[in-house]
Backbone as a chain_set.jsonl record, in Angstrom:
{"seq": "XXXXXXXXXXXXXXXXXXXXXXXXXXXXXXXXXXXXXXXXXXXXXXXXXXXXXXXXXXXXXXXXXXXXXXXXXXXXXXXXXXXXXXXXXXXXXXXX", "coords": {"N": [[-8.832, -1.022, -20.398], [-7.202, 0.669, -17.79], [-5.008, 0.482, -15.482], [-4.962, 1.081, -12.196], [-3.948, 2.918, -9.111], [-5.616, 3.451, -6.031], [-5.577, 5.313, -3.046], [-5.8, 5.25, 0.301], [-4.343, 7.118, 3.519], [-3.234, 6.958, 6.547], [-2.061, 8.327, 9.084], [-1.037, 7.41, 12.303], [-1.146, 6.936, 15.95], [0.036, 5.169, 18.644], [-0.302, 3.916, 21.646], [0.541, 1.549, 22.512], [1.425, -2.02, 20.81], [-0.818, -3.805, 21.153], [-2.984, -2.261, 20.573], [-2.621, -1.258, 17.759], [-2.979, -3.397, 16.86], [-5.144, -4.141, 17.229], [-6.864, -2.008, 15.465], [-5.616, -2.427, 13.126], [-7.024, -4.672, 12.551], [-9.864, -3.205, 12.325], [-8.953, -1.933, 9.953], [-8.805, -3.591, 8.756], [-10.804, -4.675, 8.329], [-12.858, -3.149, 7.393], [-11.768, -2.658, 4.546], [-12.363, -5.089, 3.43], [-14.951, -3.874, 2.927], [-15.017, -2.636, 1.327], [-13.821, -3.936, -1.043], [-16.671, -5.327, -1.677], [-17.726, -3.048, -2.799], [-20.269, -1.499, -5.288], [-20.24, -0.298, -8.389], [-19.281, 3.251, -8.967], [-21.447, 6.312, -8.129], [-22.856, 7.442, -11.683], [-21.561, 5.821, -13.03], [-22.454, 2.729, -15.15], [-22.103, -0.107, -15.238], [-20.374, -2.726, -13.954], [-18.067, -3.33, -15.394], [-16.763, -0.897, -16.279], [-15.808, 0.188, -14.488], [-13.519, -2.26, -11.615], [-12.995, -3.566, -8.661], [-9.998, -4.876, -7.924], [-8.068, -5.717, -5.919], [-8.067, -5.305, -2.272], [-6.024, -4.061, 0.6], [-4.976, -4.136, 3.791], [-3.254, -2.779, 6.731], [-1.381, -2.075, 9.125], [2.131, -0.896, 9.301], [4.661, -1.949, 11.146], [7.019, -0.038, 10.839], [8.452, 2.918, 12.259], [6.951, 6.254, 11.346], [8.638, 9.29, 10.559], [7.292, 11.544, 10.243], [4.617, 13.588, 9.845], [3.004, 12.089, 6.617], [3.187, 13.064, 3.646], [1.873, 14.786, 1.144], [-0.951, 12.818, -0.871], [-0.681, 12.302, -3.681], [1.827, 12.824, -4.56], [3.034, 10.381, -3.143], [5.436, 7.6, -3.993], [5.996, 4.485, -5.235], [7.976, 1.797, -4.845], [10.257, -0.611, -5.246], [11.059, -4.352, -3.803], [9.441, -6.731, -3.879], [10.165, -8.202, -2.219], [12.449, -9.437, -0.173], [16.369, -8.028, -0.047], [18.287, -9.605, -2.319], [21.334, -9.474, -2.383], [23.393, -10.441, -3.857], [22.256, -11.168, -6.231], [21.6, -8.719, -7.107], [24.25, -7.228, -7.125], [25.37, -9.201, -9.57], [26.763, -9.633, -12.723], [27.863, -6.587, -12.656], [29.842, -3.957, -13.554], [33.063, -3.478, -12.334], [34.745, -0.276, -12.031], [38.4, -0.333, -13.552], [41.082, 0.471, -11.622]], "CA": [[-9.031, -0.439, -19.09], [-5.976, 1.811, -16.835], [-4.569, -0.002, -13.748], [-4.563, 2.67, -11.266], [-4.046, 2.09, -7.764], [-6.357, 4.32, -5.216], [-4.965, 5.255, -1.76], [-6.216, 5.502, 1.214], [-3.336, 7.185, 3.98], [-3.904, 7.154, 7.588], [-1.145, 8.554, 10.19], [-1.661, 7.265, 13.437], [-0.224, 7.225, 17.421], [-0.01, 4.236, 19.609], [0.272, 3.935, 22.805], [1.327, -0.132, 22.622], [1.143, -2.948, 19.956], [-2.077, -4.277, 21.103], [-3.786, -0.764, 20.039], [-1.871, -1.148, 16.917], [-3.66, -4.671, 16.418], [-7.005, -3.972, 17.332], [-7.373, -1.197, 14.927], [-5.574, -2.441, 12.23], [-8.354, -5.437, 12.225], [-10.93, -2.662, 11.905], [-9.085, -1.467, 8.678], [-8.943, -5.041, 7.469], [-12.919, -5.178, 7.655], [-13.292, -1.421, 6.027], [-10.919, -3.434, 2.783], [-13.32, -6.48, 3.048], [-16.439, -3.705, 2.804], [-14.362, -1.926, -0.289], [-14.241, -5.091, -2.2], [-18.092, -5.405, -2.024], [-18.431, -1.728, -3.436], [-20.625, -1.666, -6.88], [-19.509, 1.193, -9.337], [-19.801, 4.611, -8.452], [-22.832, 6.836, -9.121], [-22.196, 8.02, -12.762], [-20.878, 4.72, -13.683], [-23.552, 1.957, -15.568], [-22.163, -1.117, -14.63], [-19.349, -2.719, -13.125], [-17.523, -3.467, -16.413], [-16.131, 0.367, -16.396], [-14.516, 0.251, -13.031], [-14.078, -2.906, -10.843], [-11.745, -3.299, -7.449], [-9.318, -6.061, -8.241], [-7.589, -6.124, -4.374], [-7.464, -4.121, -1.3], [-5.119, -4.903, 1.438], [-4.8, -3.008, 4.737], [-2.239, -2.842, 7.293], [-0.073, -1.031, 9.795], [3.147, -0.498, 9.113], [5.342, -1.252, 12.336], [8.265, 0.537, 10.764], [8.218, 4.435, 13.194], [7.646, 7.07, 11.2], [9.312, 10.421, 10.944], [6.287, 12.915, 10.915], [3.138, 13.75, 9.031], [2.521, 11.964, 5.431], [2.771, 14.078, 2.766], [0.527, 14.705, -0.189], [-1.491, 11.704, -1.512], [-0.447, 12.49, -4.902], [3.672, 12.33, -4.109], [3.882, 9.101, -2.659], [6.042, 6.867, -4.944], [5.976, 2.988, -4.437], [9.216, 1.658, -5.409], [11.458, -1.855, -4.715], [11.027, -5.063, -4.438], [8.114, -7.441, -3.036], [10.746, -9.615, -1.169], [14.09, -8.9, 0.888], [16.88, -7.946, -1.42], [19.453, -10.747, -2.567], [23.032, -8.619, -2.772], [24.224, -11.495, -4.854], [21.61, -10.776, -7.497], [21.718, -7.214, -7.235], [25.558, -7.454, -7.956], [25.441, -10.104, -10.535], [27.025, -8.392, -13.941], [27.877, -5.548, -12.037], [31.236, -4.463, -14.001], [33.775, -2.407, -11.529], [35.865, 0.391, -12.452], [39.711, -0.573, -13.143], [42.569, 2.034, -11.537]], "C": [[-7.659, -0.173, -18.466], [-5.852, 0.799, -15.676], [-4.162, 1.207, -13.311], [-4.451, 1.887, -10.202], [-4.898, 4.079, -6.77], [-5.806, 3.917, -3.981], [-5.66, 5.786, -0.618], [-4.809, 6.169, 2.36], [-3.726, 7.556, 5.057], [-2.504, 7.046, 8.708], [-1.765, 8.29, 11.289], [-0.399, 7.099, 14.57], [-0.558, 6.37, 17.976], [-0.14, 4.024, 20.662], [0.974, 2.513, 22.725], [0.505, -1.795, 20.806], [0.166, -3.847, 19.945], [-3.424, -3.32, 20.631], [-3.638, -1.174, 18.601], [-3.257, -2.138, 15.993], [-4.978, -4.38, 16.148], [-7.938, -3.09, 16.127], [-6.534, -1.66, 13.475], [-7.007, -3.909, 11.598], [-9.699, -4.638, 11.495], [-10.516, -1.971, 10.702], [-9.295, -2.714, 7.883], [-10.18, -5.598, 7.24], [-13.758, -4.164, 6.74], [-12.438, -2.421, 4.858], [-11.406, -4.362, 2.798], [-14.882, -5.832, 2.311], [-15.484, -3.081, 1.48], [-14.364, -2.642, -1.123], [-15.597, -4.984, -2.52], [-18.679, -4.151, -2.93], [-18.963, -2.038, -4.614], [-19.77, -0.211, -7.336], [-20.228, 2.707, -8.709], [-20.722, 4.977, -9.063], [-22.414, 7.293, -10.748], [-22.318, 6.708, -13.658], [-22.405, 3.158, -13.765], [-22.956, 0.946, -15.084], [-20.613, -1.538, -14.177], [-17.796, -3.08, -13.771], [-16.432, -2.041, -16.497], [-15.32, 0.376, -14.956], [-14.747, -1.263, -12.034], [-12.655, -2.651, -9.34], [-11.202, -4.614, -7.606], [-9.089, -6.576, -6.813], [-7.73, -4.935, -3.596], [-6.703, -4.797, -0.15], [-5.06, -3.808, 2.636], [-3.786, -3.436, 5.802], [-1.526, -1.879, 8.04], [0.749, -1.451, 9.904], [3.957, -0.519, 10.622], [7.034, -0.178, 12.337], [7.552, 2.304, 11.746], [8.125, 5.325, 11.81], [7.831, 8.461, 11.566], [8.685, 11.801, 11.103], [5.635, 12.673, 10.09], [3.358, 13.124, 7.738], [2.955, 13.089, 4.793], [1.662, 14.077, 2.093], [-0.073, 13.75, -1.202], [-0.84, 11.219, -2.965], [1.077, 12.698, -5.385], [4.09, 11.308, -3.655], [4.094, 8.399, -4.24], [6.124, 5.283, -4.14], [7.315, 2.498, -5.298], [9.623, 0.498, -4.672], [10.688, -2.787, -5.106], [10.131, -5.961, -3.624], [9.38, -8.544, -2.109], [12.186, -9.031, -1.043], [14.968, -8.528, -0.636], [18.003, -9.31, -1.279], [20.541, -9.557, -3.214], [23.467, -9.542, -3.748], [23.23, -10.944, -6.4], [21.55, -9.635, -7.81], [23.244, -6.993, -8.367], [25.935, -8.336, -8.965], [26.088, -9.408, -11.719], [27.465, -7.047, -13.922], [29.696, -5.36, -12.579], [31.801, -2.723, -12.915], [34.871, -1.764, -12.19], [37.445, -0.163, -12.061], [40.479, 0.749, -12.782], [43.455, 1.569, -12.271]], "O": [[-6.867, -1.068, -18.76], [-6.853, 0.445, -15.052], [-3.389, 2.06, -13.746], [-4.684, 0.682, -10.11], [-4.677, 5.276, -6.955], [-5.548, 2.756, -3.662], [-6.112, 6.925, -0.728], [-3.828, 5.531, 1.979], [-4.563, 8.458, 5.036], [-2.015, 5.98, 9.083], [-2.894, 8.74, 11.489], [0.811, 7.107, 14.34], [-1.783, 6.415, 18.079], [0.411, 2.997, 20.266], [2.186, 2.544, 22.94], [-0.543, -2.112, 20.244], [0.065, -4.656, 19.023], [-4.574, -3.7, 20.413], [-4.724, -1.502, 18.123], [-4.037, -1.86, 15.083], [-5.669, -4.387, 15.129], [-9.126, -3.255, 15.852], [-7.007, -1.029, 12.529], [-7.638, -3.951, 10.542], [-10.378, -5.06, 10.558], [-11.414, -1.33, 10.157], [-9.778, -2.861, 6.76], [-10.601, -6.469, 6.48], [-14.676, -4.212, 5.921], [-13.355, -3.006, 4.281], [-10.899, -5.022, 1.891], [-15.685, -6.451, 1.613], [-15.821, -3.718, 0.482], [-14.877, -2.264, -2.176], [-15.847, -4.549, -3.644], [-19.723, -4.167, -3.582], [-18.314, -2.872, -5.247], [-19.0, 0.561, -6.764], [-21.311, 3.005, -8.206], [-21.102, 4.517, -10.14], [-21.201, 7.502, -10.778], [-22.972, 6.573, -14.692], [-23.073, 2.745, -12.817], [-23.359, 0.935, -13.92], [-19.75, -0.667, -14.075], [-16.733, -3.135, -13.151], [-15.262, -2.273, -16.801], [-14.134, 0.651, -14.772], [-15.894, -1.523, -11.671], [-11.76, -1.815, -9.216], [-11.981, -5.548, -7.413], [-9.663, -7.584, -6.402], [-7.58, -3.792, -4.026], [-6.774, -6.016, 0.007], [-5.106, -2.617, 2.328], [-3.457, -4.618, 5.71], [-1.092, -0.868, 7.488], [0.752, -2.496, 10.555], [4.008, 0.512, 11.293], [7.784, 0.208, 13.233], [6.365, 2.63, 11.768], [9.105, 5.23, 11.071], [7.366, 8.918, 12.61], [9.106, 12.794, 11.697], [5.801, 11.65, 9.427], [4.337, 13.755, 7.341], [3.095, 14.122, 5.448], [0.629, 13.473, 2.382], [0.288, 13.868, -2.373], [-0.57, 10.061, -3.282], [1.371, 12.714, -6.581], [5.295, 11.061, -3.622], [3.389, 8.507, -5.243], [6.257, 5.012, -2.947], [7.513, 2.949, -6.427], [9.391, 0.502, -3.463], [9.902, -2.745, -6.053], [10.239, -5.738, -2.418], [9.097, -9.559, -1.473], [12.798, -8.286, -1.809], [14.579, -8.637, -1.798], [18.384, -9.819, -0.224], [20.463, -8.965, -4.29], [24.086, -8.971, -4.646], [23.71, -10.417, -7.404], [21.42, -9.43, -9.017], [23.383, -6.763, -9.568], [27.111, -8.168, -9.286], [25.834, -8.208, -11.614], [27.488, -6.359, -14.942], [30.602, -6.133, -12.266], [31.324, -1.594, -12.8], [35.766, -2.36, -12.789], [37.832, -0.4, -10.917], [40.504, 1.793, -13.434], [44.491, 2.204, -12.468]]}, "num_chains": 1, "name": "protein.A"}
């Protein structure tokens, strides 16, 4: 079986960080009802596709305008802060 990951992408406008809250709760109960999903129509049992995790969340980083295209986002780095020391570890510098 393929590990895929399926995306959901939802631009949104604030007015204040209690908005923010309130509605990211109501995505974190839509990703409690997504777990429960059985297999799609088509699909015999739950062996052919299952939902491992979903996770939901707003993002307080700003951003810079509209999303793009579902199918261009790239996920990239690293699940935890970076360590510069480990980054640079082995890191050989040009001599002049």
């Amino acid at each position: 079986m393929a590990k895929l990951r399926a995306i959901i992408v939802a631009d949104i406008e604030v007015k204040d960080l209690d908005a923010a809250r309130e509605h990211e709760k109501k995505l974190q109960t839509l990703a409690k009802e997504i777990e429960k999903w059985g297999p799609p129509d088509g699909v015999s049992d739950g062996e052919d596709i299952s939902v491992e995790q979903v996770q939901a969340k707003i993002s307080l980083q700003e951003r810079r305008g509209a999303s793009g295209p579902v199918d261009e986002i790239i996920f990239r780095g690293t699940r935890g802060p970076y360590n510069v020391r480990k980054l640079t570890t082995n890191l050989r510098t040009a001599k002049v």
